[in-house]
N, C-alpha and C positions, 0 to 999 in steps of 0.2 A: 178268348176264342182260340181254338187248339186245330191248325191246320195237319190231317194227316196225308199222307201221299202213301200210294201202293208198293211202293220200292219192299223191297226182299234182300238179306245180303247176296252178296255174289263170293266171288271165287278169287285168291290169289293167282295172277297171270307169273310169268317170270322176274326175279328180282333181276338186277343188274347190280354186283358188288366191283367197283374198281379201286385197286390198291394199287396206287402208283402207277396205277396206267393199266394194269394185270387187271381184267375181269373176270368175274367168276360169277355163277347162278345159287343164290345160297336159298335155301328156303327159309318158312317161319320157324323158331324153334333151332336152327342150328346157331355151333357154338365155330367160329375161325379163327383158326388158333395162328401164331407163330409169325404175327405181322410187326414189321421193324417199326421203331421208335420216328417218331417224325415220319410218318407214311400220313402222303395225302388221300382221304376215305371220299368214293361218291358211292351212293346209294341210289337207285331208282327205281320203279317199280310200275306192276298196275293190277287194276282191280277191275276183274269182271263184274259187270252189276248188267239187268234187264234192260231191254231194249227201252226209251225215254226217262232211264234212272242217272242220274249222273253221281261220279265216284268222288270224293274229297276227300282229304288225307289231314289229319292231327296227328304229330310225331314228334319225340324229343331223345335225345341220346345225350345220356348220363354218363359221365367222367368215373374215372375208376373210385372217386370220393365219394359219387351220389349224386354231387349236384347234377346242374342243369348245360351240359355246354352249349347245345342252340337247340330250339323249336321252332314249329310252324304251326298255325292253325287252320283246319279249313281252307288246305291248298286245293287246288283242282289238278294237281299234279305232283307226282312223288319224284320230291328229287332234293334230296340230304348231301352237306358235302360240308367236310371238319379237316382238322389236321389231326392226328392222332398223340400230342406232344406230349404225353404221358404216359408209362407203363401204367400196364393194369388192365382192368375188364371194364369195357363201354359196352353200354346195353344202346341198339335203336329200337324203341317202342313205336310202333306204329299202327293209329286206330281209325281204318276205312269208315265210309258213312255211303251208306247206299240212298240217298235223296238225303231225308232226313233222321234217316235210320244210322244207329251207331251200330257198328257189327263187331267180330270178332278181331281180340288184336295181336298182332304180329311182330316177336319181339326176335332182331339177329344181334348174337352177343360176339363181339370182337374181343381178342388176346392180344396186348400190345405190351410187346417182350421189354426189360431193359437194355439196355445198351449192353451189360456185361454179359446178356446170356445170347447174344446175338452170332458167335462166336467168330468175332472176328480182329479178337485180340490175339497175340503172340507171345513169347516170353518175356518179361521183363528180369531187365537185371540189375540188381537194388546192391547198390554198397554203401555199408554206415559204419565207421569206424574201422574200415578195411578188413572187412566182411560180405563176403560179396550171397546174397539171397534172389532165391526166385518169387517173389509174391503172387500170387493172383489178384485178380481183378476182384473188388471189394475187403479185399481183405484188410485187416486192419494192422496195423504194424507199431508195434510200442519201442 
């Protein structure tokens, strides 16, 4: 038996992106660049859908590796929240359901710097065998 309901998708309302408390409006599709290492991420959102259609949310945001760092299925309300503890690119995939319609999905892609490009290192002063050198940050020194 295959129950269908009328639902239609709807429409992306506004996101709500807070980095450390900073919130911003990002939409589907954008990329935010330039956010520090260990920054707490919430995400929220909503989904217009017809008047007696109700909106659910499937979403998973992937670690700069690929994996999976947390999901939800079939929330009735969007609302994501991670620590960002790795450089690198986290995607949030996010896939509304208008009743029992799966609609279109909605992916914002986060830049999470590392520590060394964040630039809030100062000179270092490296002496080895009474030599005294400036190193940068990452750099390798033999």
């Amino acid at each position: 038996l295959v129950v269908l309901d009328d639902c239609e998708c709807g429409t992306w309302g506004t996101f709500n992106l807070s980095l450390d408390g900073k919130i911003s409006n990002p939409v589907c599709g954008q990329i935010v660049n330039s956010i520090a290492l260990n920054t707490p991420v919430s995400l929220t959102g909503i989904y217009n859908t017809a008047a007696g259609c109700a909106a659910s949310f499937d979403w998973v945001v992937n670690k700069p590796d690929g994996t999976t760092l947390t999901s939800g299925g079939r929330q009735s309300s969007l609302s994501v929240a991670f620590t960002a503890s790795i450089p690198g690119t986290y995607t949030i995939t996010i896939i509304p359901h208008s009743g029992s319609l799966e609609c279109t999905t909605c992916t914002i892609t986060l830049v999470v710097l590392d520590d060394c490009l964040c630039g809030t290192w100062g000179t270092f002063n490296l002496s080895l065998d009474g030599k005294i050198s400036n190193p940068v940050c990452g750099q390798t020194i033999n």
